[in-house]
DRENSE-774325 format. One record per atom (N, C-alpha, C, O): residue in one letter; atom name; z negated, y negated, x. Coordinates in steps of 0.1 Angstrom, whole numbers, padded with zeros to 4 digits. Each point is the difference from the previous one (the first is absolute). Layout:
N
['A','CA',[Z,Y,X]]
...
***
This chain:
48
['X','N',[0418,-0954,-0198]]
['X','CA',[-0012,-0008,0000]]
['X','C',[-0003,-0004,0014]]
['X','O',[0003,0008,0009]]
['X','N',[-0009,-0021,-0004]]
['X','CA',[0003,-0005,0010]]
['X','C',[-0019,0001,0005]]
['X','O',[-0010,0001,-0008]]
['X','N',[0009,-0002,0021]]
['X','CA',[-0017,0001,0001]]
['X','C',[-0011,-0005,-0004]]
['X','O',[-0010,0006,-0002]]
['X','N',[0012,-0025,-0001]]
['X','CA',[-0008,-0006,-0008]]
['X','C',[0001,0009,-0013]]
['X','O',[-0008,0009,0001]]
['X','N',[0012,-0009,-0007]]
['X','CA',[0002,0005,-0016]]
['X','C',[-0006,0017,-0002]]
['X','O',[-0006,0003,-0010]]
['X','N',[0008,0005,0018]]
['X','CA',[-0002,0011,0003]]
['X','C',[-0020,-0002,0008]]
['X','O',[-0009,0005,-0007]]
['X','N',[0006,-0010,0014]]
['X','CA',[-0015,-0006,-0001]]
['X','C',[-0007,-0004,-0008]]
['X','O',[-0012,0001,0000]]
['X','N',[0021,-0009,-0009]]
['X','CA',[-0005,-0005,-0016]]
['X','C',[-0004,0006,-0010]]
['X','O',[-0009,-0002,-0008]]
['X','N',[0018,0013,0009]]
['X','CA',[-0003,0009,-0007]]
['X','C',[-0013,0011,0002]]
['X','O',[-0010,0002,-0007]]
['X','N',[0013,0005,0019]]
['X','CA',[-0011,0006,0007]]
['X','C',[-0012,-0007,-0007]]
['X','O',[-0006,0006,-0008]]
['X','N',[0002,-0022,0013]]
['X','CA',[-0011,-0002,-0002]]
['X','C',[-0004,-0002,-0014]]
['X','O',[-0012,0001,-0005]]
['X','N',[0024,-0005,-0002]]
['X','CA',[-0003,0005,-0019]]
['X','C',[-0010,0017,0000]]
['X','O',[-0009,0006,-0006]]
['X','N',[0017,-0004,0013]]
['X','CA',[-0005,0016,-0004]]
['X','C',[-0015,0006,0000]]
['X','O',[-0007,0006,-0008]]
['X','N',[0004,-0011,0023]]
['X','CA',[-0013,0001,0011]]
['X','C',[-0009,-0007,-0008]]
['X','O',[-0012,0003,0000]]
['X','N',[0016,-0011,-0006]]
['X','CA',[-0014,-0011,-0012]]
['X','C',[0001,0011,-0012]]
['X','O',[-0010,0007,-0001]]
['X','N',[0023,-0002,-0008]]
['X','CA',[0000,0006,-0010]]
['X','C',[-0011,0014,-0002]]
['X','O',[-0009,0003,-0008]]
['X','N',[0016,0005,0023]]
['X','CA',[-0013,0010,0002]]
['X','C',[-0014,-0004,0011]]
['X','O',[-0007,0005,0008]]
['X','N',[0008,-0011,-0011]]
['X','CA',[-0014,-0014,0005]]
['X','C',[-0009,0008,0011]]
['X','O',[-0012,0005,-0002]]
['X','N',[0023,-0004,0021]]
['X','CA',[0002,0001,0006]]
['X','C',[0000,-0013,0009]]
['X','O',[0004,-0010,-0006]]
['X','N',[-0007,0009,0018]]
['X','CA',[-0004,-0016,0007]]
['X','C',[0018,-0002,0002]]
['X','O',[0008,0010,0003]]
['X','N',[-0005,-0021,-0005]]
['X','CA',[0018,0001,0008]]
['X','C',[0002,-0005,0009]]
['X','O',[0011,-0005,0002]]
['X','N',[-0022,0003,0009]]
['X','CA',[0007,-0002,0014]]
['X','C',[-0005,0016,0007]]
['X','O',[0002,0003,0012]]
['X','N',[-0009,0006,-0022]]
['X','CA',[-0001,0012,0008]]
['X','C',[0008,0012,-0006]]
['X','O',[0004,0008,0008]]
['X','N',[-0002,-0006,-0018]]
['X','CA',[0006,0007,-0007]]
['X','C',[-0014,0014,-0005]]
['X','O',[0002,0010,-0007]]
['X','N',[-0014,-0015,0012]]
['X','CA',[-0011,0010,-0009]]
['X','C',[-0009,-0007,-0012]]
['X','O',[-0004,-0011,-0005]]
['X','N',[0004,0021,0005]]
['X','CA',[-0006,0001,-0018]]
['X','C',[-0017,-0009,0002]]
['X','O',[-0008,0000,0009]]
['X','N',[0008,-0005,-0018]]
['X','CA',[-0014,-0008,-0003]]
['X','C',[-0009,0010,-0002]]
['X','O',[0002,0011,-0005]]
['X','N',[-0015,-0016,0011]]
['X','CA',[-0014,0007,0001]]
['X','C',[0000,0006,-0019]]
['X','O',[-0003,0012,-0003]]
['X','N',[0006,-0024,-0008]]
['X','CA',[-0005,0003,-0011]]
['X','C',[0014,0010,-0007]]
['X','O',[-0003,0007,-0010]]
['X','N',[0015,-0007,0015]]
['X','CA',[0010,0012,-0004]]
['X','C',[-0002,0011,0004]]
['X','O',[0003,0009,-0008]]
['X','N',[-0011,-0007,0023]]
['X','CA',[-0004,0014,0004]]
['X','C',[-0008,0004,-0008]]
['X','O',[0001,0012,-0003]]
['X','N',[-0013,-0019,-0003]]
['X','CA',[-0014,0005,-0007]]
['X','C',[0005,0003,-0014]]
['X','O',[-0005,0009,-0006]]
['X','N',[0017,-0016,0001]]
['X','CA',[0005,-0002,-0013]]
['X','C',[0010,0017,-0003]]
['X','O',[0003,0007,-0010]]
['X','N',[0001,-0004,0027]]
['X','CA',[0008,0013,-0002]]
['X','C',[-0011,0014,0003]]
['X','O',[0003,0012,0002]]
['X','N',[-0015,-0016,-0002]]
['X','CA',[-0012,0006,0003]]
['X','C',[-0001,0008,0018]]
['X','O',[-0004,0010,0005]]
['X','N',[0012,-0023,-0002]]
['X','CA',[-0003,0002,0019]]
['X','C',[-0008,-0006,0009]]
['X','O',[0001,-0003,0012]]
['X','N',[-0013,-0001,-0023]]
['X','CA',[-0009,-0004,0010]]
['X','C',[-0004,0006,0012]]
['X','O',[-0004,-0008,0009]]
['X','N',[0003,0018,-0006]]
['X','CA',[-0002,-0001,0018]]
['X','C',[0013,-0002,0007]]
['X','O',[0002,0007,0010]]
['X','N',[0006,-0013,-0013]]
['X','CA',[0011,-0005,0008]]
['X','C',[-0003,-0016,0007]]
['X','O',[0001,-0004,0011]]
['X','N',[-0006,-0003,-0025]]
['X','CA',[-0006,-0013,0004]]
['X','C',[-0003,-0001,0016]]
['X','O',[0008,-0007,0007]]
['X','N',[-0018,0012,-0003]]
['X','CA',[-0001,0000,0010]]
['X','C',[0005,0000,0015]]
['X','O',[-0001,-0007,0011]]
['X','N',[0007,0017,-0015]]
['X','CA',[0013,0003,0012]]
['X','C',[0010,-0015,0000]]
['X','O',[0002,-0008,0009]]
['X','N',[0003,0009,-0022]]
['X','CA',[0009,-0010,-0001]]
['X','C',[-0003,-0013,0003]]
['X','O',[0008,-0009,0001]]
['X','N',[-0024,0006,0000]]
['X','CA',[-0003,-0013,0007]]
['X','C',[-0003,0000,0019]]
['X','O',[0000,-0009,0007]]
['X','N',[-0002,0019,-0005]]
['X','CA',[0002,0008,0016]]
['X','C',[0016,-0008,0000]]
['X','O',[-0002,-0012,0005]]
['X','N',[0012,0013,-0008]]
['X','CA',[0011,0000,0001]]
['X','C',[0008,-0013,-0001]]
['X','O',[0009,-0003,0008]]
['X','N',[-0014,-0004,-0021]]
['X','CA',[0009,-0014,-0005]]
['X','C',[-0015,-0012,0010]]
['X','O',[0004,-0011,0003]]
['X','N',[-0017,0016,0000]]
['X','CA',[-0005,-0007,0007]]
['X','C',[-0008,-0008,-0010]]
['X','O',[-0007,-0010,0004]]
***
């Protein structure tokens, strides 16, 4: 698998578990969905 294609994939994946794909973290509404809401927080400290 060559890097384009291997990136392609990745970012199939990063939407699949609905995850931002230029950062590789988890969306505000997947954390609350895995019942990690006080992560939210932190994790916008972080992605900005």
């Amino acid at each position: 698998m060559n890097k384009k294609d291997f990136e392609k994939v990745l970012k199939l994946r990063y939407k699949i578990m609905s995850w931002d794909v230029k950062t590789g973290i988890p969306s505000s509404e997947k954390l609350i969905e895995l019942g990690l809401d006080w992560l939210v927080e932190e994790i916008r400290g972080i992605s900005g």
